[in-house]
C-alpha positions as protocol buffer text, in pm:
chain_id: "A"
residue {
  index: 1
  type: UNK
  ca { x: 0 y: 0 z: 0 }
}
residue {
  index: 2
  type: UNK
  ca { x: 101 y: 352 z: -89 }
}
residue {
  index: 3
  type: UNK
  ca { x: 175 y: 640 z: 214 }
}
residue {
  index: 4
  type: UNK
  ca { x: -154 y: 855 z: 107 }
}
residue {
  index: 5
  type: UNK
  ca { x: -379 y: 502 z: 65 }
}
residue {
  index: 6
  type: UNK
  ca { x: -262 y: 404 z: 456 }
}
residue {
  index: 7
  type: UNK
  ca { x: -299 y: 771 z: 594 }
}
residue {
  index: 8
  type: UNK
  ca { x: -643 y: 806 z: 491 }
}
residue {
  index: 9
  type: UNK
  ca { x: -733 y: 439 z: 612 }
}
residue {
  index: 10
  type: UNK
  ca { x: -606 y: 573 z: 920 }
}
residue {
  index: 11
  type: UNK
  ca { x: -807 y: 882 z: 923 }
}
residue {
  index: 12
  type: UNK
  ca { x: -1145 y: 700 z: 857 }
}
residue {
  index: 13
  type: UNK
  ca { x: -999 y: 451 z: 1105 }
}
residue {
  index: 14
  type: UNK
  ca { x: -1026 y: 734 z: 1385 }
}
residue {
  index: 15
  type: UNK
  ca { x: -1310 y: 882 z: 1246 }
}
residue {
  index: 16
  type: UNK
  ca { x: -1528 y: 545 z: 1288 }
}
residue {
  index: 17
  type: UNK
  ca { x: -1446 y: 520 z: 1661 }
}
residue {
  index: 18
  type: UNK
  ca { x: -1740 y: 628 z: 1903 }
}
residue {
  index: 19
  type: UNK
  ca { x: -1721 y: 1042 z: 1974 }
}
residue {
  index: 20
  type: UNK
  ca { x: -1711 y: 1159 z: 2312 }
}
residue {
  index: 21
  type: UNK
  ca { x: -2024 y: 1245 z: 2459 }
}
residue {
  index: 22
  type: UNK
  ca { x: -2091 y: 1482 z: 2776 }
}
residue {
  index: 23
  type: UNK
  ca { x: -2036 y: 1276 z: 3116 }
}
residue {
  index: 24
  type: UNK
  ca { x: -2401 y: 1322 z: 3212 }
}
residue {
  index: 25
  type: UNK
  ca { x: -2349 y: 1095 z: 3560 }
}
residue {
  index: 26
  type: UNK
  ca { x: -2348 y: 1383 z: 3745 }
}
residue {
  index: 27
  type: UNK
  ca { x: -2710 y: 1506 z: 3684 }
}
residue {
  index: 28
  type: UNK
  ca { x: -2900 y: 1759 z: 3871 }
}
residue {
  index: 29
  type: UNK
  ca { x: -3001 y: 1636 z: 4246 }
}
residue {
  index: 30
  type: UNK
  ca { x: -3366 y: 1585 z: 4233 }
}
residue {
  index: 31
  type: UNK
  ca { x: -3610 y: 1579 z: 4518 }
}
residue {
  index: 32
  type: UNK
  ca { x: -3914 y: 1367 z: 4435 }
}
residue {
  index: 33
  type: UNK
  ca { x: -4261 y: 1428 z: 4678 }
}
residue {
  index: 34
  type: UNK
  ca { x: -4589 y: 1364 z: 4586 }
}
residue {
  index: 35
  type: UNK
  ca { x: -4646 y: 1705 z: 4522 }
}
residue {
  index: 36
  type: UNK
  ca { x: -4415 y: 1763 z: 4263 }
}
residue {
  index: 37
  type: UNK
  ca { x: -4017 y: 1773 z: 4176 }
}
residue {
  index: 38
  type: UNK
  ca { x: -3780 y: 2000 z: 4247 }
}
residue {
  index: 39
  type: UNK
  ca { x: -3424 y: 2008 z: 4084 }
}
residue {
  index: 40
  type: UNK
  ca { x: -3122 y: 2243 z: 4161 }
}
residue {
  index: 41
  type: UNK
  ca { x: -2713 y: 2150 z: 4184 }
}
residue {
  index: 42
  type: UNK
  ca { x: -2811 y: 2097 z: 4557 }
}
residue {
  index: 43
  type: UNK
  ca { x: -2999 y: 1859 z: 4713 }
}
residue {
  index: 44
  type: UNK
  ca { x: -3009 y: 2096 z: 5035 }
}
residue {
  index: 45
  type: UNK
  ca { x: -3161 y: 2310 z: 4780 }
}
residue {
  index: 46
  type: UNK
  ca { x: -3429 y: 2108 z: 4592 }
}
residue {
  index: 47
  type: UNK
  ca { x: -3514 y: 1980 z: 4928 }
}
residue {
  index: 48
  type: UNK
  ca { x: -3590 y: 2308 z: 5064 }
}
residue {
  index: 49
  type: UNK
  ca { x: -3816 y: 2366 z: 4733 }
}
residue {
  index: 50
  type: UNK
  ca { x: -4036 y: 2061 z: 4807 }
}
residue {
  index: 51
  type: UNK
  ca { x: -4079 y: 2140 z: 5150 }
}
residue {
  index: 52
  type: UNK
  ca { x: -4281 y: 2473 z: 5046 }
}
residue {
  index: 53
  type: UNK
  ca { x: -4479 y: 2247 z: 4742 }
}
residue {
  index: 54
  type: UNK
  ca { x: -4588 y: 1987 z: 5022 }
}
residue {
  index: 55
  type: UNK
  ca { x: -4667 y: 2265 z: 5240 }
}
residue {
  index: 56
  type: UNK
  ca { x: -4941 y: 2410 z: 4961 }
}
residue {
  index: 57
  type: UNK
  ca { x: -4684 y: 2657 z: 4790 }
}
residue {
  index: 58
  type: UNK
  ca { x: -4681 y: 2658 z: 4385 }
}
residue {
  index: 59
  type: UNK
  ca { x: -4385 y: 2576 z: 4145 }
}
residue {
  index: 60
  type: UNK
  ca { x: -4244 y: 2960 z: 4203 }
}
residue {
  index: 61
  type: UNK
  ca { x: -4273 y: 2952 z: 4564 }
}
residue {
  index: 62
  type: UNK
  ca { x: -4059 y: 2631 z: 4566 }
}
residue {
  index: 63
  type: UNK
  ca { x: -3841 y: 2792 z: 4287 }
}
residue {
  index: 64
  type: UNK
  ca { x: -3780 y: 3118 z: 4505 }
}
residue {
  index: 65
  type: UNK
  ca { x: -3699 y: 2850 z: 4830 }
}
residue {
  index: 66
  type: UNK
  ca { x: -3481 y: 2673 z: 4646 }
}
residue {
  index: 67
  type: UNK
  ca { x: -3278 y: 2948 z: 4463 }
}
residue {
  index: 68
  type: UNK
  ca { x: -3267 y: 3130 z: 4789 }
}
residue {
  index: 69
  type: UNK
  ca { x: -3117 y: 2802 z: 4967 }
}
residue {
  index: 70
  type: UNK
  ca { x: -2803 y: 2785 z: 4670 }
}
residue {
  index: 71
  type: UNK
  ca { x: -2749 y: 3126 z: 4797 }
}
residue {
  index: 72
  type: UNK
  ca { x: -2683 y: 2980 z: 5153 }
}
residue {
  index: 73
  type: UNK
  ca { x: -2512 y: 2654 z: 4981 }
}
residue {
  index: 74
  type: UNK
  ca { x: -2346 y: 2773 z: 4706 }
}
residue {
  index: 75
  type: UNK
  ca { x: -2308 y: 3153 z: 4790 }
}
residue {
  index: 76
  type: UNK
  ca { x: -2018 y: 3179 z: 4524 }
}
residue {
  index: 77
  type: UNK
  ca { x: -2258 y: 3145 z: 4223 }
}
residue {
  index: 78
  type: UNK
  ca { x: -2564 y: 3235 z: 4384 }
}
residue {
  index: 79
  type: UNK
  ca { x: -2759 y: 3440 z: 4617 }
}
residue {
  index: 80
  type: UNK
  ca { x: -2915 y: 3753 z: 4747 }
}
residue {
  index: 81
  type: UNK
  ca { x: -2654 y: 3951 z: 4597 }
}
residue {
  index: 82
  type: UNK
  ca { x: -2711 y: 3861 z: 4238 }
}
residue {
  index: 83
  type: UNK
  ca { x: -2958 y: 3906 z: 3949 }
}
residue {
  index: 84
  type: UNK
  ca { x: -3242 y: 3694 z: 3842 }
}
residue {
  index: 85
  type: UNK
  ca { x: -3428 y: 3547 z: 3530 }
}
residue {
  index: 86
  type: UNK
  ca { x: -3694 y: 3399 z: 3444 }
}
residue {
  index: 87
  type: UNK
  ca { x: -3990 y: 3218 z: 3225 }
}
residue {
  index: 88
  type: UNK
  ca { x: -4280 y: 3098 z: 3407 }
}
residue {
  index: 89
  type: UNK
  ca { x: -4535 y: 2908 z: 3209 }
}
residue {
  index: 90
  type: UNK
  ca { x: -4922 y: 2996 z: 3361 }
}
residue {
  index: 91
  type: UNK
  ca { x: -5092 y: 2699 z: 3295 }
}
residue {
  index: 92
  type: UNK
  ca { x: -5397 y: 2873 z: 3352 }
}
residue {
  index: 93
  type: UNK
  ca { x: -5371 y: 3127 z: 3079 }
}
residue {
  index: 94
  type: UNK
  ca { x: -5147 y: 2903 z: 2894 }
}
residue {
  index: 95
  type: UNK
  ca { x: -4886 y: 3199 z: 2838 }
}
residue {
  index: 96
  type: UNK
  ca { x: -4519 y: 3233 z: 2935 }
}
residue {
  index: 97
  type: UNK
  ca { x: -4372 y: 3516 z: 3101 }
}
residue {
  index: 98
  type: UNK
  ca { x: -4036 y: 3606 z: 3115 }
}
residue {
  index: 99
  type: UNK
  ca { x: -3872 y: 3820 z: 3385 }
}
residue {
  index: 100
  type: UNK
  ca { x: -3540 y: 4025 z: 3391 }
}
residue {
  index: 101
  type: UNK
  ca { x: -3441 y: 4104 z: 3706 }
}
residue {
  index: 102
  type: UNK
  ca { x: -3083 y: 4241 z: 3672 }
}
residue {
  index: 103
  type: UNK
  ca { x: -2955 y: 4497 z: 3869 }
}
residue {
  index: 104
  type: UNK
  ca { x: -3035 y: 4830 z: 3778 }
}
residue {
  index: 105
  type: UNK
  ca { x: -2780 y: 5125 z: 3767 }
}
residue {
  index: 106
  type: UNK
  ca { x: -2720 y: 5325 z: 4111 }
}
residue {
  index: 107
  type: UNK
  ca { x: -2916 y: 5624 z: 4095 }
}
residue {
  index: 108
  type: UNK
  ca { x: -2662 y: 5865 z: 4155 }
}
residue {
  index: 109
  type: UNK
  ca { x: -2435 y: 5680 z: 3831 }
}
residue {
  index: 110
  type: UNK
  ca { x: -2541 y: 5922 z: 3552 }
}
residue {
  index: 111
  type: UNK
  ca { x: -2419 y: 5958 z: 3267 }
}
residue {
  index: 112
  type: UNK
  ca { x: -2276 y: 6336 z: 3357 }
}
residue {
  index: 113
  type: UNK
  ca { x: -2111 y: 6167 z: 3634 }
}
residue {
  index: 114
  type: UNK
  ca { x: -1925 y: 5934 z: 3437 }
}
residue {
  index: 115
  type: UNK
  ca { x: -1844 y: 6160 z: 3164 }
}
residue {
  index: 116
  type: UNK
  ca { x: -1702 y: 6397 z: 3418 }
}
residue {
  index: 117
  type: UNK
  ca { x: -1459 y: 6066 z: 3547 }
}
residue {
  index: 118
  type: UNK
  ca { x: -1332 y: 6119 z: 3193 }
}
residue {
  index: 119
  type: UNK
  ca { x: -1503 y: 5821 z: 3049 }
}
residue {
  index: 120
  type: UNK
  ca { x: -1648 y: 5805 z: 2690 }
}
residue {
  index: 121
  type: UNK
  ca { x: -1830 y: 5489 z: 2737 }
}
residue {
  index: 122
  type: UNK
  ca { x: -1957 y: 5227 z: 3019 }
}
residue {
  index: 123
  type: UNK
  ca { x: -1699 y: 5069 z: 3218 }
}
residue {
  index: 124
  type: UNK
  ca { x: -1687 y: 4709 z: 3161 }
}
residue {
  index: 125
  type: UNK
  ca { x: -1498 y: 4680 z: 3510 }
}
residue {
  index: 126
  type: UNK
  ca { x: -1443 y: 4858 z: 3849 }
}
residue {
  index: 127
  type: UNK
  ca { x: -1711 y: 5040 z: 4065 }
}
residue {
  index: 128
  type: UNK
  ca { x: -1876 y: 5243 z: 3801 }
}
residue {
  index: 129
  type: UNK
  ca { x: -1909 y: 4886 z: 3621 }
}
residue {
  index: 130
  type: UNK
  ca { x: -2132 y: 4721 z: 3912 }
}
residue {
  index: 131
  type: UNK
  ca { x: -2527 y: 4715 z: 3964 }
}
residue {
  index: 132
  type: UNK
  ca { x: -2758 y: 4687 z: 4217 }
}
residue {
  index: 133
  type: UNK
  ca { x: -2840 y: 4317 z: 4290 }
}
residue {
  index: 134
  type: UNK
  ca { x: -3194 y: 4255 z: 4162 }
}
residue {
  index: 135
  type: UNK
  ca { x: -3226 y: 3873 z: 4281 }
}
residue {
  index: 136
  type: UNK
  ca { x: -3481 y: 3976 z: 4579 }
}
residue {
  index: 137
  type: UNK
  ca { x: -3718 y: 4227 z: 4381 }
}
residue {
  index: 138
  type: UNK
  ca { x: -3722 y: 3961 z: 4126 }
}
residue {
  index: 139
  type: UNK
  ca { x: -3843 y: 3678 z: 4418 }
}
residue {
  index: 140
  type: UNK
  ca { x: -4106 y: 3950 z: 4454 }
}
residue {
  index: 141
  type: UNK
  ca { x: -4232 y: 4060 z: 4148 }
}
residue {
  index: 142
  type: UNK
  ca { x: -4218 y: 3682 z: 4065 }
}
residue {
  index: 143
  type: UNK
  ca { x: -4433 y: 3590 z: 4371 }
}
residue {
  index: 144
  type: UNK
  ca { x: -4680 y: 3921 z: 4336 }
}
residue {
  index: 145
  type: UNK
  ca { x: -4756 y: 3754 z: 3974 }
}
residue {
  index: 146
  type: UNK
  ca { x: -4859 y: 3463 z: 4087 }
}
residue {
  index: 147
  type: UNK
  ca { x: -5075 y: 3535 z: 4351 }
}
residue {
  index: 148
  type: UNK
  ca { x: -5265 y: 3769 z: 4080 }
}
């Protein structure tokens, strides 16, 4: 066999064998009650979510619990101190509503203000680059629409 006739037996040789695929063994940690299913990256969390379901909460109560529990487990990716967003399907209306609850500017960050600091444009780091969290008014706003 010729060099060019072996290397491209070799290439459909490696191209045959089985791709990698995502490990997916380390799934979300579900908590199963009879009242529903509630799945975070903590099962301190998820817990914590069916607790309010089996106590007569609905699927955003349980969803506020359990996002408010990561921020307790997990405070390095979540929490109080963060933003929030979200679709909620109303089964009852059969429409989906989104919700963007990242953190607005502080009040007194104007654009004078900046411009006076000698910037052109918005900081993409440092204190003039940071926002009010807007995790908690979203809990609220998401709880106020479902209670409607």
């Amino acid at each position: 066999m010729t060099r060019p006739l072996l290397a491209i037996l070799a290439l459909v040789a490696i191209l045959a064998l089985p791709a990698g695929s995502q490990d997916r063994s380390q799934g979300r940690s579900m908590v199963v009650s009879r009242n529903g299913i509630v799945a975070s990256e903590s099962p301190l969390a998820s817990q914590a979510g069916v607790r309010i379901l089996e106590s007569g909460g609905n699927a955003v109560d349980a969803a506020i619990a359990t996002n408010a529990m990561m921020g307790v487990v997990e405070p390095m990716m979540n929490g109080i101190g963060g933003d929030l967003f979200a679709i909620v399907y109303d089964a009852k209306a059969n429409k989906l509503y989104g919700l963007n609850a990242s953190g607005w500017a502080p009040q007194a960050l104007t654009i004078d203000f900046l411009r006076k600091q000698g910037l052109s444009a918005m900081p993409q780091k440092g204190i003039n680059a940071i926002t009010v969290p807007g995790a908690v008014d979203g809990w609220q706003k998401l709880s106020e629409k479902c209670k409607e």
